[in-house]
C-alpha positions as CSV (number, residue, x, y, z in Angstrom):
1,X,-16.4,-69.5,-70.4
2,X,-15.2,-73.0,-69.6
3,X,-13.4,-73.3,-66.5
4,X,-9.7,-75.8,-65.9
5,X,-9.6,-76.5,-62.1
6,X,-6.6,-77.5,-61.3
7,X,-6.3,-78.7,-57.4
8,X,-2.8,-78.5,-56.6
9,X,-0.6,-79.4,-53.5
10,X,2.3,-81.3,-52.2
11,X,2.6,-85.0,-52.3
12,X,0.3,-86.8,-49.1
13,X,-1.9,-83.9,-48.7
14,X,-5.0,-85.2,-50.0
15,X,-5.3,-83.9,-53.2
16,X,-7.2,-87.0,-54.7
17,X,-10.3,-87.5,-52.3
18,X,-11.1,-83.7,-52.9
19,X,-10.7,-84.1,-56.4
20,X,-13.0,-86.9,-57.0
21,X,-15.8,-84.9,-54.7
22,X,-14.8,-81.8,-56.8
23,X,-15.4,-83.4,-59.9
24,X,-18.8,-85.5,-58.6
25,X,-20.2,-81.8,-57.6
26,X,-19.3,-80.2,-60.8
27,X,-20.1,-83.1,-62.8
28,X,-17.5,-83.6,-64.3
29,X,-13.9,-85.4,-65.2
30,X,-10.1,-85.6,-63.8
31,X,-7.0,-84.9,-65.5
32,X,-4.4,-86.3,-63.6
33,X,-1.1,-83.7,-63.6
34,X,1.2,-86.2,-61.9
35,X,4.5,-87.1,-64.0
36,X,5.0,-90.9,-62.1
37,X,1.1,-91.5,-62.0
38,X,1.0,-91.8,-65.7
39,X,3.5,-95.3,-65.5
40,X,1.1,-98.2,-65.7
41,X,3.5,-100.4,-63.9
42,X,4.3,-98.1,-61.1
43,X,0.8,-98.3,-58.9
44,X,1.6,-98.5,-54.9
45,X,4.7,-96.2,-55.0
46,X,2.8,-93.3,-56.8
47,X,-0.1,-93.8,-55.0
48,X,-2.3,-94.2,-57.9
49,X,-6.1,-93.8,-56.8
50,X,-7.3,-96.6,-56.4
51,X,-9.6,-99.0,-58.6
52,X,-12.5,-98.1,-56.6
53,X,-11.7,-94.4,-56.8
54,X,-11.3,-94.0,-60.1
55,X,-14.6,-95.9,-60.7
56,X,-15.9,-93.2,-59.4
57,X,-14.9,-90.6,-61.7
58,X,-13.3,-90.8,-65.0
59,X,-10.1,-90.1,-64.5
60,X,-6.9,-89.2,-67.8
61,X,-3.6,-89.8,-68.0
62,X,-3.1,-92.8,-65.5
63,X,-1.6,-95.3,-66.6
64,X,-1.6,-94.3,-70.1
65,X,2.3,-94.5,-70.7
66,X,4.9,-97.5,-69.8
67,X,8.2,-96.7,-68.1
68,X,10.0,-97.2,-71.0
69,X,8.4,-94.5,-72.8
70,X,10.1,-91.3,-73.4
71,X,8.0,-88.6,-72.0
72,X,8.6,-85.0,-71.1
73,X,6.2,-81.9,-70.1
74,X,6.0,-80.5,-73.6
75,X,3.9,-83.6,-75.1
76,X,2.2,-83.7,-71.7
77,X,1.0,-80.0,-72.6
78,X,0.1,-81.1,-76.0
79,X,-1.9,-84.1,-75.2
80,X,-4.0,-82.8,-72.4
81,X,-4.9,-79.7,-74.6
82,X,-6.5,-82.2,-77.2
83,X,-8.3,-84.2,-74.3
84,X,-9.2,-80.9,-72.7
85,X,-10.5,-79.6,-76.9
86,X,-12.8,-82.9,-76.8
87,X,-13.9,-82.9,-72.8
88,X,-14.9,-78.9,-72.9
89,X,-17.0,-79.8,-76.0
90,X,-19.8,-81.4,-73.5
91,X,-18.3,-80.3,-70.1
92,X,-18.3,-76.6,-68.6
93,X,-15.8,-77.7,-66.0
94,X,-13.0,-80.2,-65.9
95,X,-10.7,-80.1,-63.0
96,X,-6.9,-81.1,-63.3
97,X,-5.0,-82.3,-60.2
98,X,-1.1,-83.5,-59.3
99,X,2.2,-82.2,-57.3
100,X,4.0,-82.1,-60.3
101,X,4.9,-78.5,-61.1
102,X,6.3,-78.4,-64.6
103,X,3.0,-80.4,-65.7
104,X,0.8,-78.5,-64.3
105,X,2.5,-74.2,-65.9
106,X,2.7,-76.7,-69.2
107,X,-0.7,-77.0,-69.4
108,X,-1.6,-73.3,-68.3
109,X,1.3,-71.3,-69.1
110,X,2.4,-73.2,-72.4
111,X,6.1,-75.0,-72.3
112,X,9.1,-73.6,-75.5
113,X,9.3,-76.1,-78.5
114,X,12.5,-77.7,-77.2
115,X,14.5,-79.4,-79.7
116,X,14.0,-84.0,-79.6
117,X,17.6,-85.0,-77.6
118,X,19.9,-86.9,-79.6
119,X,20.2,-90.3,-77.4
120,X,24.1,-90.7,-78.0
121,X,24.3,-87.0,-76.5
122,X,22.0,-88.2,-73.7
123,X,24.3,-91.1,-73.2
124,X,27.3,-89.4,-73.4
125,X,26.4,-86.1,-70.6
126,X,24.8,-89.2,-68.5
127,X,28.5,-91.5,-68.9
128,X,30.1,-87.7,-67.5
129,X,28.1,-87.3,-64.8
130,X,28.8,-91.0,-63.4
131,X,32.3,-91.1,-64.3
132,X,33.6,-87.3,-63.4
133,X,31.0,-86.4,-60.6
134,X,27.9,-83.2,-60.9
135,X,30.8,-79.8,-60.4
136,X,32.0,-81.3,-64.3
137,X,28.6,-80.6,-65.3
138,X,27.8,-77.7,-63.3
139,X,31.6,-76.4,-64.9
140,X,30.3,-77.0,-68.7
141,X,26.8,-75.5,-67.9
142,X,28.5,-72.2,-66.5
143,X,30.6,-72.3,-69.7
144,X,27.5,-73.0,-72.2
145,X,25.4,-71.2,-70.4
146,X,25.4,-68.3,-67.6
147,X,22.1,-67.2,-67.4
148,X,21.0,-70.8,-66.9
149,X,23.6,-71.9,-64.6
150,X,22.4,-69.3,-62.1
151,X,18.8,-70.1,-62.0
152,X,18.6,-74.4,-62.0
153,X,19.1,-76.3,-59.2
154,X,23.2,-76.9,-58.5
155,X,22.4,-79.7,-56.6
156,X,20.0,-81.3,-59.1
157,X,21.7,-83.5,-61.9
158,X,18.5,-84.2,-63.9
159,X,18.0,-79.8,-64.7
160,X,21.5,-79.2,-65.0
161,X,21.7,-82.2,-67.8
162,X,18.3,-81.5,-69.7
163,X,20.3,-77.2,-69.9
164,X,23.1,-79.1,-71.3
165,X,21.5,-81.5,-74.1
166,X,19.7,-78.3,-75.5
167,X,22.6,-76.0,-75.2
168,X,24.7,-78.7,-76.8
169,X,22.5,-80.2,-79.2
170,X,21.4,-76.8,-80.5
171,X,24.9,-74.2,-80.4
172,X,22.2,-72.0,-78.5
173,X,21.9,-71.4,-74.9
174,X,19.0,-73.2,-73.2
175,X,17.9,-70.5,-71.5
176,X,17.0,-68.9,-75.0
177,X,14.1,-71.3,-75.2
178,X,12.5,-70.3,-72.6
179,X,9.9,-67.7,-73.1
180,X,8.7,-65.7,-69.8
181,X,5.2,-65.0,-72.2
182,X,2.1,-66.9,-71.3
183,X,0.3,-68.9,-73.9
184,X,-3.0,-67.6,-73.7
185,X,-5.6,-70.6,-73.3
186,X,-9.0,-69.8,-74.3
187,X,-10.2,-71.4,-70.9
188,X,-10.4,-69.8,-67.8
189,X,-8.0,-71.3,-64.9
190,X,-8.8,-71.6,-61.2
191,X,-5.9,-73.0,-59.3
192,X,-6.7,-74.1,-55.5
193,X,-3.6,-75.0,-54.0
194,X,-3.6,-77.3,-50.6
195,X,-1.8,-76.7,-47.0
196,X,-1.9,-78.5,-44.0
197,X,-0.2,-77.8,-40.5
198,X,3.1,-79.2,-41.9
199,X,3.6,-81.6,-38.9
200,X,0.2,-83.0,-39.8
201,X,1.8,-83.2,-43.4
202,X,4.6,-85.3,-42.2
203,X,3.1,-87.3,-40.3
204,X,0.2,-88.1,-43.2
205,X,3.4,-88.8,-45.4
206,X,5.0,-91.1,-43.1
207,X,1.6,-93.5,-42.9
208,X,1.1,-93.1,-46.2
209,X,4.8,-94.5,-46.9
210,X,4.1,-97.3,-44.0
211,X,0.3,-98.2,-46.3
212,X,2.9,-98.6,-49.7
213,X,5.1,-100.9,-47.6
214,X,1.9,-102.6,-46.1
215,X,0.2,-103.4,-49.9
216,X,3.6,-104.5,-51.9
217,X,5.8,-101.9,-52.8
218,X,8.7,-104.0,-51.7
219,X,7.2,-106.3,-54.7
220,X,6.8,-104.1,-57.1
221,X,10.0,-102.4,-57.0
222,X,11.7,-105.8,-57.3
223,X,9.8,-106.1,-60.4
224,X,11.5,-103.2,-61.9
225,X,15.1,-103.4,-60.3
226,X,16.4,-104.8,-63.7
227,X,15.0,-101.3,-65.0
228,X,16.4,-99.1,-62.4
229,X,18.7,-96.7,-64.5
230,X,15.5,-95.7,-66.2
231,X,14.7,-91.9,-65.8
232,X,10.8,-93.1,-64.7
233,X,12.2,-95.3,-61.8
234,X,14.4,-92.6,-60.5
235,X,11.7,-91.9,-57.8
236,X,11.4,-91.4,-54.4
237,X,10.2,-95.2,-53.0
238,X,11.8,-97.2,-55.8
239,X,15.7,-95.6,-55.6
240,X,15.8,-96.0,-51.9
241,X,14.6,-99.5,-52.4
242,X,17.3,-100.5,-55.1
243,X,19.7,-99.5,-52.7
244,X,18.4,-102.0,-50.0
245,X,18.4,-104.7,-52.7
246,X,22.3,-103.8,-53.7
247,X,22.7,-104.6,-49.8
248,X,24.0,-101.2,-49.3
249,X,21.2,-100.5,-46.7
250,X,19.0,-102.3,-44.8
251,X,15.5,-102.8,-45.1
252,X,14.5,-100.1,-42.2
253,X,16.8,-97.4,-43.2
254,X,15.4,-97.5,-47.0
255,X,12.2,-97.0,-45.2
256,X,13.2,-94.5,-43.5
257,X,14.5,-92.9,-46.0
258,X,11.3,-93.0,-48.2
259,X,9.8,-91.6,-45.7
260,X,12.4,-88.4,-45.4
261,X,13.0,-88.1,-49.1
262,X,9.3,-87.9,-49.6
263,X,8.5,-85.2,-46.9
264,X,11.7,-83.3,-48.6
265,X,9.9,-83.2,-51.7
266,X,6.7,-82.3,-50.0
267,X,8.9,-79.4,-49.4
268,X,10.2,-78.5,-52.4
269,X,7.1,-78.6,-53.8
270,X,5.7,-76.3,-51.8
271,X,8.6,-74.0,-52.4
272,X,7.8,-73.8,-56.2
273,X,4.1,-73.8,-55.9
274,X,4.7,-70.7,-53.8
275,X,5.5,-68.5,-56.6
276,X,2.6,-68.6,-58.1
277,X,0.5,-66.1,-56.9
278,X,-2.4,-67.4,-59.1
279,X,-2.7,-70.1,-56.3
280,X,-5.5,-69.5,-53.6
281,X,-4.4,-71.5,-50.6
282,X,-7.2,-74.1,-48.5
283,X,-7.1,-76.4,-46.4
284,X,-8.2,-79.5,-48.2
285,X,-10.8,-80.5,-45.1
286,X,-12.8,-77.4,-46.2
287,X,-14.2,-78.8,-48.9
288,X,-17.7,-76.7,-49.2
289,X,-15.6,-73.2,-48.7
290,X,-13.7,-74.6,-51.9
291,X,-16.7,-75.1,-54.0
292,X,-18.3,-72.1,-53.1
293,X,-14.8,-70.3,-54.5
294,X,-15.1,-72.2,-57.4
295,X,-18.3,-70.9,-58.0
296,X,-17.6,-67.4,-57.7
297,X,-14.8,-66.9,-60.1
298,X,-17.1,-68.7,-62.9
């Protein structure tokens, strides 16, 4: 049977090196699972692989959208599947790789059919939320919907407004869509998740934030600042950024809190990734143990 291997981890640990020597072993291509990497004009503060890296092996789904696309999980799921139909027609392996959770159970769980948001709606729920604070829509999600309001993220405007759109949009909860069935994939599914000490973590994210700085993020994310109430630019490294450039920080405390902000979604991450007991946890430096695993459950 052909075999997805999907190399999964939180942000800074190294997930694109093994990758590429993943891919290079099994001969094979990379299906990038990242929901910022797939912004053409976002390059330093995703930490896209680089041009020599991707010359190395082929690699989908960088770069392939602009920012001012619309783009959600569910089309993600539907696109890959038809790259993954085409790729598996030649290739016994291909391995998939990203931090980004939904992305990644879209593609090997299946994602609901959720209804297309009306944009006035959008508009509208967005207008609330600046004008009348997060507890409003916290207040209108309990109302809508109970079973929903006790599982998202409180804390978390962007979950608590896509519950609401569907739950208003549709008359019917949101958490109605959501199946707790697989879609069964007629590929098999290794999933390899990265750790590292996490003070070695954090301190790999804080270089790694330092590097960005070093090769023009401060550029590029003056490029976009007339974009900034864009969903895609809502991302750790740009947001702190347009805060220095509304002169409400300075230049050193944006960094710094790049810096924090990124090892707090390292962390979160990790949190959701733990769930999945599918995952078989490796350090990412053992790379020969990994292949031999791979091996095995083919």
């Amino acid at each position: 049977m052909k075999s997805l291997i999907v190399i999964l981890g939180p942000t800074g640990i190294g997930k694109t090196d093994l990758s590429i020597d993943i891919a290079k072993e099994f001969e094979t291509e990379i299906i990038s699972s990242d929901s910022r990497q797939i912004y053409k004009e976002l390059k330093i503060g995703t930490a896209v692989p680089t041009d020599e890296q991707l010359k190395k092996v082929k690699h989908h789904f960088i770069g392939n959208k602009s920012i001012y696309d619309y783009y959600n999980a569910s089309m993600f799921e539907q696109e890959v599947l038809e790259v993954l139909n085409e790729l598996f027609s030649n290739l016994d392996y291909v391995v998939m790789t990203g931090g980004s959770g939904m992305y990644i159970n879209a593609v090997c769980d299946g994602i609901d059919d959720l209804p297309t948001i009306d944009q006035e709606l959008r508009k509208n729920l967005i207008n609330q939320h600046k004008e009348e604070g997060i507890e409003s829509l916290r207040l209108q999600l309990k109302m809508l919907d109970p079973e929903s309001y006790s599982k998202v993220d409180l804390k978390n405007p962007k979950r608590i407004l896509k519950a609401l759109e569907v739950s208003i949009q549709t008359g019917k909860p949101y958490s109605s869509f959501l199946s707790e069935s697989k879609k069964k994939r007629n590929f098999n599914i290794i999933k390899i998740g990265l750790q590292r000490d996490r003070n070695e973590l954090y301190e790999r994210i804080n270089l790694r934030v330092d590097q960005m700085i070093e090769d023009g993020l401060m550029d590029e994310a003056k490029r976009y600042y007339k974009d900034r109430h864009l969903n895609s630019l809502n991302t750790v490294g740009y947001k702190e950024l347009f805060e220095f450039f509304d002169k409400k920080i300075t230049q050193e405390k944006a960094i710094e809190l790049i810096k924090r902000n990124s090892r707090h979604y390292a962390k979160r991450q990790i949190s959701w990734f733990s769930r999945d007991k599918e995952i078989v946890w490796f350090n990412p430096d053992k790379k020969e143990r990994i292949i031999e695993f791979i091996k095995s459950r083919t």
